[in-house]
C-alpha positions in Angstrom: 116.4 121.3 129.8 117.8 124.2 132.1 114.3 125.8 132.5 113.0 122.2 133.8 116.2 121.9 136.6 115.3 125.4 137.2 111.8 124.5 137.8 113.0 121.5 140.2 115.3 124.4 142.1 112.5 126.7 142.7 111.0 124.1 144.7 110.5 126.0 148.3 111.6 123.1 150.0 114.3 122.9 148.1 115.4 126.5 148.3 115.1 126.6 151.9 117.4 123.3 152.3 120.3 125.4 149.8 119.8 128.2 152.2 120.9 126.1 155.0 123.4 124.4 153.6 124.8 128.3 152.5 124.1 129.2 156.3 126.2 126.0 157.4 129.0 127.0 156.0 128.7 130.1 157.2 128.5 129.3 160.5 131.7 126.9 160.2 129.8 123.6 159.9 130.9 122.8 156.6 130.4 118.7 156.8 126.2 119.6 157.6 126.8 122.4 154.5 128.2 119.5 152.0 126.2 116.8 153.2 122.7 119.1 152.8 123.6 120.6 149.5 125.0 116.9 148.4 121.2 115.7 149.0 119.8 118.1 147.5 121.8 117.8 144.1 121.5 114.0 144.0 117.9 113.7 144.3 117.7 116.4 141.7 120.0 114.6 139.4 118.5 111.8 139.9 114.8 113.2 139.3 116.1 115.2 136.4 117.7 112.4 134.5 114.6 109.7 135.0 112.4 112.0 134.0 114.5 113.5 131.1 114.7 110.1 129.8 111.2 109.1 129.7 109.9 112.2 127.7 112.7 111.8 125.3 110.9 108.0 124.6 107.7 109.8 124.8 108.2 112.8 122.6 109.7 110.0 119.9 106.0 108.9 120.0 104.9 111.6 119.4 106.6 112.1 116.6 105.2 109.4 115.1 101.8 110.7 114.6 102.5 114.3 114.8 100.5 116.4 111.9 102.3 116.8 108.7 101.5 118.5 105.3 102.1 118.1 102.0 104.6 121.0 100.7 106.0 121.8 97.5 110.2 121.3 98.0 112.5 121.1 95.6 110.0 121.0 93.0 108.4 117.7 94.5 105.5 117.8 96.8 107.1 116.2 100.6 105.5 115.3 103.5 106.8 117.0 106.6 105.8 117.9 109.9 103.5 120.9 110.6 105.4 123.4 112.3 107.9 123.1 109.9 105.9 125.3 107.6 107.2 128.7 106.7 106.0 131.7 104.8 105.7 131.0 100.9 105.3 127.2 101.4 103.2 125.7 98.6 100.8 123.2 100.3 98.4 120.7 99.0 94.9 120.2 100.5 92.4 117.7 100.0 89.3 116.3 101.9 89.5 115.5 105.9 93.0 117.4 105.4 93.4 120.0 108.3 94.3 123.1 107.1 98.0 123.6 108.3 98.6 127.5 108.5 96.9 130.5 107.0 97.1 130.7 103.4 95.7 132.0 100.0 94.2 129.5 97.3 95.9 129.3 94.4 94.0 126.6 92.7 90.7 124.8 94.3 88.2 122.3 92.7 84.9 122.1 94.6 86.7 122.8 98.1 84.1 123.4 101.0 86.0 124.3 104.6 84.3 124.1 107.8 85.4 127.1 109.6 83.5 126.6 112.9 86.7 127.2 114.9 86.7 130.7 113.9 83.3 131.8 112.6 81.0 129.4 115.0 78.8 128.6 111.8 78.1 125.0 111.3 77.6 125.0 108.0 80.6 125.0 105.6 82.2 127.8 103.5 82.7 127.1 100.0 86.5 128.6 98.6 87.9 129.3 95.6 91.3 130.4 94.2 89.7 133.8 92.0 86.8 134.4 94.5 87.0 137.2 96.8 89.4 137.5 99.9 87.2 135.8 102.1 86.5 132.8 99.6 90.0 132.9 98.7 91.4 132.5 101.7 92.2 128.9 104.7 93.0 129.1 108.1 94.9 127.1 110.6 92.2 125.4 112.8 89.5 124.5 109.9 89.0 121.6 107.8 88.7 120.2 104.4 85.3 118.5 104.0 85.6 118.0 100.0 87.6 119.2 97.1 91.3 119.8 96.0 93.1 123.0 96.3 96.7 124.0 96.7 97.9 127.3 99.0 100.7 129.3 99.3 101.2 129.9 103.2 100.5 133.6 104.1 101.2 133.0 108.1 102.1 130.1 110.5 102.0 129.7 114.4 101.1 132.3 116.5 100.7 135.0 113.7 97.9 132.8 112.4 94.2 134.4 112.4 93.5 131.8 115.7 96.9 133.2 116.7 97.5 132.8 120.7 94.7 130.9 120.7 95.3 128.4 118.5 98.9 127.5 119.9 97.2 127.1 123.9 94.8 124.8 122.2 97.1 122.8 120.6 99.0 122.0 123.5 96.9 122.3 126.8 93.8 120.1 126.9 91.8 120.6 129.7 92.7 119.0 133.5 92.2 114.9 133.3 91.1 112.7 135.7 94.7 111.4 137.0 95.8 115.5 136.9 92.8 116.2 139.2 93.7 113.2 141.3 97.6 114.1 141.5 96.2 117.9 142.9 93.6 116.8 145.5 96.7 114.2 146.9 99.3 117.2 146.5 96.6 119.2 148.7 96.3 116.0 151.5 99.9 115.7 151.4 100.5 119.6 151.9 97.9 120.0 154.3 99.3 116.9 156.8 103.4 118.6 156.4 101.6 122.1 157.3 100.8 120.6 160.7 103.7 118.4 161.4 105.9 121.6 161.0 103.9 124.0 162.9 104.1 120.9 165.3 107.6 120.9 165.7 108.6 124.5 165.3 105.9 125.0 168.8 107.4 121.5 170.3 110.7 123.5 169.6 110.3 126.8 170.8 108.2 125.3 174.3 111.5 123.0 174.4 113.7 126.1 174.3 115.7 124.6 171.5 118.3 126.5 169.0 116.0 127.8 166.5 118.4 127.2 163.5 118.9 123.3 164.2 114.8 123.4 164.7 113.9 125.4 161.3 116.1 122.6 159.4 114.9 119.8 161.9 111.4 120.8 160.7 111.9 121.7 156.8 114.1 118.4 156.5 110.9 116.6 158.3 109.0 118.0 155.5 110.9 116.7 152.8 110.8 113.9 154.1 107.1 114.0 153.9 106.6 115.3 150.8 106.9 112.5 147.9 109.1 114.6 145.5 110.1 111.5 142.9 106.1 111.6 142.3 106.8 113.9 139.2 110.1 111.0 138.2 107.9 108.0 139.3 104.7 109.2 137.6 106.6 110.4 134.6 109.1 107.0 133.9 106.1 104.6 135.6 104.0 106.2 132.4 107.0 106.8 129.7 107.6 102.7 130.3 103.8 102.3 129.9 104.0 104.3 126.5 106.7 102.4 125.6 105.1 99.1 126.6 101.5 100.1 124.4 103.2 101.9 121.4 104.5 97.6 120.9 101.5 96.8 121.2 100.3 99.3 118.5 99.1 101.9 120.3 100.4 105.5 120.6 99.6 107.9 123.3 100.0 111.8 122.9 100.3 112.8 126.5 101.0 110.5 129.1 98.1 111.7 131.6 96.1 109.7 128.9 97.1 106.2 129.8 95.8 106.6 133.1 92.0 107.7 132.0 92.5 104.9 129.2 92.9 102.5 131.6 89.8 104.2 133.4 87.5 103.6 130.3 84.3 101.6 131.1 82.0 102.6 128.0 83.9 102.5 125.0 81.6 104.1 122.0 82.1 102.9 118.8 81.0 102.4 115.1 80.5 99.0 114.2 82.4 99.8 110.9 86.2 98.1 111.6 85.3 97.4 114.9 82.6 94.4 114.9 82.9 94.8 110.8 86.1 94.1 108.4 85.8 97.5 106.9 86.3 95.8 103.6 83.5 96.1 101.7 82.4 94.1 98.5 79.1 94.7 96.5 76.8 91.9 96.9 74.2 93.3 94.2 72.7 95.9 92.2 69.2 96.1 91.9 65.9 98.2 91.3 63.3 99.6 93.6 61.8 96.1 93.8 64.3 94.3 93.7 65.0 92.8 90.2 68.2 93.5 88.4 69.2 96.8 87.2 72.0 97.8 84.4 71.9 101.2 85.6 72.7 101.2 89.0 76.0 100.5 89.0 77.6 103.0 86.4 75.8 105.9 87.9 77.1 105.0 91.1 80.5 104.4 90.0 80.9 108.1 88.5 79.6 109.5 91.6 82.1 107.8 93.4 85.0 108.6 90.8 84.5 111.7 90.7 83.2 113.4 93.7 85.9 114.7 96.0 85.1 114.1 99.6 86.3 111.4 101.8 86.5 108.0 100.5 84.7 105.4 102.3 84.5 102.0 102.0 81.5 102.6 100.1 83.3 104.1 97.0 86.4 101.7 97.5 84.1 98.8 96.7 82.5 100.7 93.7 85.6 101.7 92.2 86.8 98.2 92.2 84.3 96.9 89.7 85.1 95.4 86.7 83.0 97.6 84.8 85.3 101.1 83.2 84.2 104.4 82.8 83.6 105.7 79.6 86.4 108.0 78.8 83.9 110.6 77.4 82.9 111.1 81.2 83.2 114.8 82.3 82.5 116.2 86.0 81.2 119.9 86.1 80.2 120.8 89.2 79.8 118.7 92.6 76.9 119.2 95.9 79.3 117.8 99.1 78.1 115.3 101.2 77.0 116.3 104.5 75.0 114.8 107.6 71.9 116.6 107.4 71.7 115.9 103.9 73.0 112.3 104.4 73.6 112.5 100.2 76.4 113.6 97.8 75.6 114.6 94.2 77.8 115.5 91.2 76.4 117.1 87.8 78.2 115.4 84.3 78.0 116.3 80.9 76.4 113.7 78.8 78.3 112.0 76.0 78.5 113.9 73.2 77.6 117.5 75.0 74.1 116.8 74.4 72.8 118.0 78.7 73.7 117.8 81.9 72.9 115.2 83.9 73.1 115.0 88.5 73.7 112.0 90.2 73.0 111.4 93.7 73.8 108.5 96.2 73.4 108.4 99.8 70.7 106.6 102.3 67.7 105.4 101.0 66.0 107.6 103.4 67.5 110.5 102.5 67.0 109.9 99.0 63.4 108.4 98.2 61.9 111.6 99.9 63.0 113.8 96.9 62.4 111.2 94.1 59.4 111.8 91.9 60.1 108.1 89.9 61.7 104.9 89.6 62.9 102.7 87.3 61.4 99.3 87.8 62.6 96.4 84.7 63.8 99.2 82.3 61.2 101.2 82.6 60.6 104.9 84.5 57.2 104.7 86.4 55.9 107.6 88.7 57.2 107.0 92.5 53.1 106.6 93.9 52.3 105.6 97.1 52.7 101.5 96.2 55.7 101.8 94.4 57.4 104.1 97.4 56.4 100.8 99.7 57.2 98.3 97.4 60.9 100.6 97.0 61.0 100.5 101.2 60.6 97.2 101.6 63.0 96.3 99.2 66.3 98.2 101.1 64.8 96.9 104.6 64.9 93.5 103.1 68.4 93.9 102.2 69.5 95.7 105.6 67.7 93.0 107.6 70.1 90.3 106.1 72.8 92.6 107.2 74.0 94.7 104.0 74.6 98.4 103.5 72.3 99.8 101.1 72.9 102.9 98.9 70.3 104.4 96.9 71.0 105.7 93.4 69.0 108.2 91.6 69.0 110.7 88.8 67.4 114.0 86.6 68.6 116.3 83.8 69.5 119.0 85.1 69.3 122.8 82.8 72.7 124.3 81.9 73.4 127.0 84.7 77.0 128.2 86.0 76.9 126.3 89.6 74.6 123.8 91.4 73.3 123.1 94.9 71.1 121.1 97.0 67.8 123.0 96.0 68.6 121.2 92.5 68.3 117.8 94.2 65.1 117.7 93.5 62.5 115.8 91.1 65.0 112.8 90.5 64.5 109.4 89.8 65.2 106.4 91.8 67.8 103.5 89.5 68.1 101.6 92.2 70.0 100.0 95.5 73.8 98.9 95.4 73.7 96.6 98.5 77.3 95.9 100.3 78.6 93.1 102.5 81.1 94.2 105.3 81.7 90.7 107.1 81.1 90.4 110.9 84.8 90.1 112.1 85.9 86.4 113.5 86.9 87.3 117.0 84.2 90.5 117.6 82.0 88.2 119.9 85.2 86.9 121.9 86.4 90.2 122.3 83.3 92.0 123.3 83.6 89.0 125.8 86.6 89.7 127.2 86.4 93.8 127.3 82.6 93.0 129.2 84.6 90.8 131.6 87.5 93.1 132.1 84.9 96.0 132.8 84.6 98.4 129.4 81.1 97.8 128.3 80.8 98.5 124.0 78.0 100.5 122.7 77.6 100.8 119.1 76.7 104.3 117.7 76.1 104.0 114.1 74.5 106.4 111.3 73.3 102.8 109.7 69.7 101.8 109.2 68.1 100.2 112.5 67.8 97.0 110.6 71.9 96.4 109.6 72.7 97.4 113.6 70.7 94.7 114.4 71.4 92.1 112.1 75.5 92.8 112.6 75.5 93.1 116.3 73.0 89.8 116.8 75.6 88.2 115.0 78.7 89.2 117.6 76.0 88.6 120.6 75.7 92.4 121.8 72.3 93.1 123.3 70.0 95.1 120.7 66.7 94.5 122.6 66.7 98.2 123.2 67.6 99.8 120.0 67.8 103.7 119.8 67.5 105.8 117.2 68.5 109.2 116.3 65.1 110.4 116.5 64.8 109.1 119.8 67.6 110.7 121.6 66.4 113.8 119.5 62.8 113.7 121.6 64.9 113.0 124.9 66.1 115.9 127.6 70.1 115.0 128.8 69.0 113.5 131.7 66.7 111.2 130.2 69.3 110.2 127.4 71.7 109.1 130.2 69.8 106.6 131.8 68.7 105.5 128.3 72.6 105.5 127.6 73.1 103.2 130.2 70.5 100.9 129.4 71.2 100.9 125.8 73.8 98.7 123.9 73.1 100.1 120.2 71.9 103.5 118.7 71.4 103.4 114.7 70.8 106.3 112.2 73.0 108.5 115.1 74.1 112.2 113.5 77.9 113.4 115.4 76.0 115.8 117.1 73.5 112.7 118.5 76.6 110.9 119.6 78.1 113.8 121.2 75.1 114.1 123.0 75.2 110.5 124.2 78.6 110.9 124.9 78.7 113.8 127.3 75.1 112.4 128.6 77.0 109.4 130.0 79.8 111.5 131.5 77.7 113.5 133.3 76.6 110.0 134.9 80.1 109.4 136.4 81.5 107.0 133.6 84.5 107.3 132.2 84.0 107.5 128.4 86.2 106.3 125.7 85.2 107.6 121.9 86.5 105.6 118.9 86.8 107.4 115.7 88.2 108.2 112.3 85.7 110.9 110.4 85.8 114.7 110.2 82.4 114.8 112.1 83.9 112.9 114.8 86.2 115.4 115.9 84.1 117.6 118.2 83.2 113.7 120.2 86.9 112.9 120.4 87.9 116.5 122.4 84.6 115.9 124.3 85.4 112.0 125.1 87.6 111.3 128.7 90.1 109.4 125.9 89.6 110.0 122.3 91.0 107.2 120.3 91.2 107.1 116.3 93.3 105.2 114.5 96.5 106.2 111.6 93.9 105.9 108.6 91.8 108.1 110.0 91.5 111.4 108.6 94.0 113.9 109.7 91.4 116.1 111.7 90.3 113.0 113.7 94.0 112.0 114.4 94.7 115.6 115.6 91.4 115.5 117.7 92.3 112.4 119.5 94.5 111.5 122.1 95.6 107.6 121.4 95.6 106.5 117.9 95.9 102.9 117.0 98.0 101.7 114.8 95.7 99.3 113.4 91.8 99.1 114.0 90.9 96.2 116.5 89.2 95.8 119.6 91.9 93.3 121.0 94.9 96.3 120.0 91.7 98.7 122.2 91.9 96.1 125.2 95.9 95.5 125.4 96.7 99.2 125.4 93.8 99.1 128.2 95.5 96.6 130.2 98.9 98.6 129.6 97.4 101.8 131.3 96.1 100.2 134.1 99.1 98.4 135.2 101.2 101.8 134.6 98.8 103.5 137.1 98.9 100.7 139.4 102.5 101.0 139.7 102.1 104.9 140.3 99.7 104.0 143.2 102.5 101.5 144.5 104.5 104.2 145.2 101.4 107.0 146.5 100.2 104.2 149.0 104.0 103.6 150.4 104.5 107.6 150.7 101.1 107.8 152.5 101.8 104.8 155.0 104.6 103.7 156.8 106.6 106.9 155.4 104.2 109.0 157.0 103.7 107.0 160.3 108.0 107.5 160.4 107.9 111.5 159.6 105.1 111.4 162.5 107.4 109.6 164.8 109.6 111.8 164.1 107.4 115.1 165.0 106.1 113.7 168.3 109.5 112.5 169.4 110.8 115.8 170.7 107.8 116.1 173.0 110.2 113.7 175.4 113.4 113.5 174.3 116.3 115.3 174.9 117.6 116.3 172.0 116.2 115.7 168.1 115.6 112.2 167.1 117.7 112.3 164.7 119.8 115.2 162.5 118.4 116.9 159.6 121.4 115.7 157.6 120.0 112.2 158.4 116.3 112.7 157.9 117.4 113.8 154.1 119.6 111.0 153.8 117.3 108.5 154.9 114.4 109.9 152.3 116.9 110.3 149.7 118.1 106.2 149.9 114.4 105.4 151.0 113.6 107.1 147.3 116.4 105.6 145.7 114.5 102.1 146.4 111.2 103.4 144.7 113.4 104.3 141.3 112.5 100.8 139.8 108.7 100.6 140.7 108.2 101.5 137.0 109.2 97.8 136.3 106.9 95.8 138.7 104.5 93.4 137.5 101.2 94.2 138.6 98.6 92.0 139.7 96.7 90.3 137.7 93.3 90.7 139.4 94.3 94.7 139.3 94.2 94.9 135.2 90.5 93.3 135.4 88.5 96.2 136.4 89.0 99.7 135.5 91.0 101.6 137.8 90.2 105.3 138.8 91.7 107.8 141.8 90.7 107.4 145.0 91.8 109.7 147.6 90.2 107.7 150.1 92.0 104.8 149.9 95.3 106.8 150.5 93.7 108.4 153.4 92.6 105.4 155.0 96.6 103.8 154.7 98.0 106.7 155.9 95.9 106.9 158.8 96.1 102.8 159.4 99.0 102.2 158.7 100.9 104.9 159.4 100.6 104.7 163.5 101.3 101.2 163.2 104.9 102.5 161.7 105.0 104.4 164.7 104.1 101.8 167.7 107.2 99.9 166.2 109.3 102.9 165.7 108.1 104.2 169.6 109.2 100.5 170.4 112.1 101.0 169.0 112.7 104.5 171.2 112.1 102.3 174.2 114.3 100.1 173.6 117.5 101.7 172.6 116.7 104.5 175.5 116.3 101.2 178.6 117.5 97.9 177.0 121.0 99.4 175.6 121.0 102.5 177.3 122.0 104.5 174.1 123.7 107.8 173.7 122.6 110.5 171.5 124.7 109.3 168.5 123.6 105.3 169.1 119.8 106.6 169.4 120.2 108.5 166.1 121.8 105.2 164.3 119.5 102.7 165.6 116.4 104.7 164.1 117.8 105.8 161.2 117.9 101.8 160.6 114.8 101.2 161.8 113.0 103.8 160.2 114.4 102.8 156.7 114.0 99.0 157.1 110.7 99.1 157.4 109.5 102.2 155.1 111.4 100.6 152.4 111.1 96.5 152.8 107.1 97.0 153.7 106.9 97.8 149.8 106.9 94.4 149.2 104.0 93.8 150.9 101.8 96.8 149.9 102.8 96.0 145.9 100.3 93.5 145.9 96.6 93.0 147.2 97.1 89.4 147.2 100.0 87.4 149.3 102.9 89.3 148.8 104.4 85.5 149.2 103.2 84.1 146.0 103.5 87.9 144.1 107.2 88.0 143.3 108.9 91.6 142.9 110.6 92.3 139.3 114.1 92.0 139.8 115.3 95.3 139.4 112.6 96.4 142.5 113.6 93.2 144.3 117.8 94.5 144.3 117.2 98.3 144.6 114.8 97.5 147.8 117.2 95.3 149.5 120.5 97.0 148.5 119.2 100.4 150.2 118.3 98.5 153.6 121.5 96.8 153.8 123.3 100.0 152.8 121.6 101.2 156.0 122.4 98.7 158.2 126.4 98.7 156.7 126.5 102.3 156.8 127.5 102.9 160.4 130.2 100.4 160.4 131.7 102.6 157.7 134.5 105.6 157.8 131.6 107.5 156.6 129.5 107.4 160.0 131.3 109.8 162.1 130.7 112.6 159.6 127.1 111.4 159.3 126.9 111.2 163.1 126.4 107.4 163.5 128.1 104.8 165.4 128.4 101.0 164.9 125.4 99.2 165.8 125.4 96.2 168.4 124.6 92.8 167.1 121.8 92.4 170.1 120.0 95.6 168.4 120.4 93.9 164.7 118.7 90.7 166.1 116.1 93.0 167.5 115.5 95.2 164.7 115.0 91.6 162.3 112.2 90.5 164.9 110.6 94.4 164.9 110.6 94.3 160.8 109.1 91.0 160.3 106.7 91.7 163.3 105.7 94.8 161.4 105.5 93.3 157.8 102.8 90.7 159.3 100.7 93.2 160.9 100.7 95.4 157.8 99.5 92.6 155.7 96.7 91.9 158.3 95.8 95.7 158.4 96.2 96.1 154.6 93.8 92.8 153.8 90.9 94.4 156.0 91.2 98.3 154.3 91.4 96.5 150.7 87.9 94.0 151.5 86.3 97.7 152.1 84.3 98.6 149.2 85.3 100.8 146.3 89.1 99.8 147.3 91.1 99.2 144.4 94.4 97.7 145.3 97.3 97.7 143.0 
């Protein structure tokens, strides 16, 4: 908490303003010392506490999915969060588990690790508790593809092998999309108060003015300039947004997410729980041509009971037939499943200890390659050339009416001390288990509805060609140009993302294919959303713009991504879409409003001094004036947002706050230079008058012209929320009350005729009509998102 005032402190400009105030009292002014050092310390009270707030809400979210293992307390094994880990922790690891620290294996059954994060190899290392160290030994930063194993923790944090490493990427992903945009506006804004001051400070020095009333003239010009409640807007405008989404079932990890979530425009998917229930029920067992097997379905059944990788919804649906497994049943050894493979195998003793018997399931292509037979009605004929057709056109048949189809197959394997995928050889085909997974009610409304509000789907799916088409005819998604993994294979990057465009659905897709479609389409200028839940998916959800999983997923996946839904569902995908565009929008309120009539009044402000005899108006009441004028922009965090805004997604443009601040801006000044004009020849007005009457100007209509730019449409039939609507008016009539106060003298104003309030209504609704004509023209430009 101290280190982030701190940071606020160390703020130049707001060093420079302390010094000042210090100075001031040297020099005997001590009301100009109070009042600069009292502007200073409100708006960073006032910064500090909004933002405070809104990562207190946000670091709550956090907490919600924040990585936890499973430890050994009190003698019972407890679920707790990561970096609560210490030396000598027993832990508990199991498939898709990250591994949570360094450690040393005290037990492990069939546990492979992929170690890519340290070693670079893609292929993964097989452990074991009484191998040697290396074998013996996890790291933080790998992952559990199969097997159980338990660990005592040797090292945690930074002392982990990744070390330094480890800890920067675990909490600084790279720069985002709204990150990029915040710099390249910090760098228009800082470029445009650059010139204003060396403006002034020449305009000064020609003028022969007291260089110490000039330096703060020109640094309180430049705070009033600089929009310094963009880091309390940005921060409570997205915190609210969190908070708004995390209702809606959707939790964000770092707030510079929402705004590149509402950005999305490709979302890439599996159909599985997205078009798909996910719930899986087996249809039928069969042979290789079809005709009803006995044996499919127990050999399947002990593969899935007793292989320990992942469980899909594949072995969910096996497990949950009727049909026991005999209790003689014995599991020696297990080959892991992997994508190349696209197979798992384990070997079990036959009943009674009579051999050794492997049984493989996986994709039918995968597996008919390496069978030598097949069992057709009970009997075990050689695999020839027919019977391999006759076996092909059996699972087509069954994925072209839209089921998932698992081969089974089997040999008798020789007694030997381990096994691996060179024994998958020789085997013989039992059979297909074919699955239905039911196309979801709503999937065509809602593929509808995201088309319409801009994010275009596109299935990517390590199913047959056949079930992708079937399942996304049925949700009316365009399959015409089907790709397959083989395809994008034969294509160069450049090639794959115009196909990627083009394309709706890609079948038989490995996770290095869909990162490759992925980053193809990024390199094309979309934004890309990845939704995921497997351990392959991880390197696709660092690579995506927004990696999404959801809180089933597998603890590697959820670590990977940056939003996780709390339940599975396009329509949870679109509302927390929705959510981060109007959070940006509101963000944008407030950029478009600093960049307007703000900076048409700070320019007024610079050129004034060219004929005037003395400063338009005090440093004490430039900061005053930006401190209520931000005071007003507190509650744009709670303004509704149009609804034409949420429709399309919404991405930085520094253009479009160029073009305001140079449109709209001068127009600030003609009324403002109006107002010089008349208060210099219509009322004749001393120094202290002139400084009152635009001081009320100025923040009448920088502040009340919010209500015009906070809407593209008629800012007449868009109503203000209500806590905007009372904060905006209260500061402009705080302005116009102030100088009838005891407060003015000290402040250096003077009551205000009631001729000059009459004028001033007619100059701020004069100026609110011609900034709605101005703003309709720059918002029917192209490209020109309004919020």
């Amino acid at each position: 908490m101290l280190r982030q005032i701190l940071s606020w402190l160390a703020n130049p400009l707001i060093l420079i303003l302390l010094a000042a105030s210090v100075l001031s009292a040297a020099l005997g002014q001590i009301t100009n010392a109070l009042l600069i050092g009292t502007m200073v310390l409100l708006s960073v009270s006032l910064n500090f506490l909004q933002t405070y707030r809104s990562h207190r809400a946000v670091e709550s979210l956090r907490a919600s999915v924040a990585p936890m293992a499973t430890a050994l307390r009190d003698g019972e094994w407890t679920a707790l969060p990561r970096r609560e880990l210490v030396v000598g922790d027993v832990v508990r690891l199991a498939a898709g588990d990250l591994v949570p620290a360094d450690g040393r294996l005290l037990e492990a059954a069939h546990v492979y690790v992929q170690e890519a994060a340290l070693t670079g190899e893609s292929m993964p290392a097989e452990k074991s508790a009484s191998g040697p160290e290396a074998e013996s030994r996890v790291f933080l930063g790998t992952s559990v593809l199969s097997g159980t194993a338990t660990a005592v923790v040797t090292a945690t944090g930074r002392d982990t092998r990744l070390g330094d490493v480890a800890v920067r990427l675990a909490t600084r992903a790279p720069e985002t999309e709204f990150e990029r945009g915040t710099r390249r506006f910090g760098l228009l804004i800082m470029r445009t108060v650059v010139l204003l001051i060396l403006f002034v400070l020449l305009v000064s020095v020609f003028r022969r003015r007291e260089p110490f009333e000039s330096l703060l003239f020109a640094v309180a010009l430049a705070v009033g300039l600089t929009p310094e409640f963009l880091p309390m807007i940005t921060s409570v405008t997205l915190a609210q947004g969190a908070v708004r989404m995390s209702r809606r079932k959707v939790i964000v990890k770092h707030l510079e997410t929402i705004q590149n979530f509402g950005s999305i425009d490709v979302l890439l998917s599996d159909k599985t729980g997205t078009l798909t229930a996910a719930e899986m029920s087996l249809e039928r067992c069969c042979d290789a041509f079809g005709g009803p097997s006995k044996r499919v379905l127990p050999l399947a059944r002990a593969n899935s009971a007793f292989h320990t990788g992942i469980r899909n919804p594949l072995d969910a649906a096996l497990l949950a037939s009727a049909e026991e497994m005999p209790e003689e049943s014995r599991k020696l050894d297990e080959i892991p499943f992997d994508f190349e493979r696209r197979r798992v195998s384990v070997v079990m003793e036959v009943a009674g200890g009579s051999g050794r018997v492997l049984i493989t399931k996986g994709a039918p292509e995968s597996l008919l390659p390496i069978c030598v037979g097949a069992e057709i009605s009970g009997h075990t004929l050689p695999l020839d050339a027919a019977i391999l057709r006759r076996a092909e056109e059996t699972y087509r048949d069954l994925s072209s009416k839209g089921l998932r189809v698992l081969a089974v197959a089997w040999r008798d394997v020789p007694v030997k001390p381990a096994y691996g995928s060179v024994d998958e050889t020789a085997l013989t085909l039992a059979g297909y288990a074919a699955f239905d997974d039911p196309v979801l009610p709503d999937a065509p409304a809602l593929l509808e509805t995201l088309r319409r509000d801009g994010v275009e789907v596109k299935i990517l799916t390590g199913d047959s060609e056949l079930v992708a088409r079937r399942v996304c005819a049925d949700v009316g998604l365009d399959a015409e140009e089907l790709v397959l993994g083989a395809d994008v294979d034969r294509l160069t990057d450049a090639a794959l993302g115009a196909v990627a465009e083009r394309a709706s659905v890609f079948a038989r897709v490995s996770p290095g294919q869909k990162n490759r479609i992925l980053l193809a389409l990024k390199r094309r200028g979309h934004v890309v959303g990845f939704l995921g839940d497997g351990v392959n998916d991880a390197p696709s959800l660092h690579a995506a713009d927004v990696g999404i999983s959801v809180s089933s997923a597998v603890e590697i996946a959820r670590e990977a991504a940056e939003v996780i839904l709390l339940e599975r569902s396009l329509r949870v995908l679109h509302e927390g879409i929705l959510e981060g565009r109007k959070s940006f929008g509101n963000v944008m309120k407030y950029l478009l409003m600093g960049t307007s009539s703000n900076f048409g009044n700070m320019f007024s402000m610079a050129v004034a001094p060219l004929f005037l005899p003395y400063l338009p108006m005090l440093p004490t009441q430039i900061l005053l004036n930006n401190f209520l004028y931000d005071l007003a922009q507190v509650t744009i965090p709670t303004d509704r947002v149009d609804s034409t805004y949420v429709r399309k997604p919404q991405r930085w443009n520094i253009r479009v706050l160029r073009d305001f601040m140079l449109s709209i801006g001068p127009i600030s000044s003609v009324f403002d230079f109006l107002t010089f004009l008349v208060l210099l020849t219509v009322f004749q007005a001393s120094e202290r008058l002139f400084h009152t009457g635009w001081f009320v100007e100025s923040l009448a209509t920088q502040t009340l012209v919010l209500f015009v730019i906070r809407t593209a449409g008629n800012p007449l039939r868009s109503r203000p929320s209500f806590p905007l609507a009372i904060t905006t008016l209260a500061v402009v009539a705080v302005a116009v009350l102030l100088p009838f106060t005891p407060a003015a003298r000290a402040l250096g104003f003077e009551p205000l005729p009631a001729a000059f309030l009459a004028f001033l209504l007619a100059v701020v609704g004069a100026y609110l009509v011609l900034v709605e004509l101005v703003k309709r023209r720059l918002l029917r430009r192209p490209a020109v998102s309004g919020a």
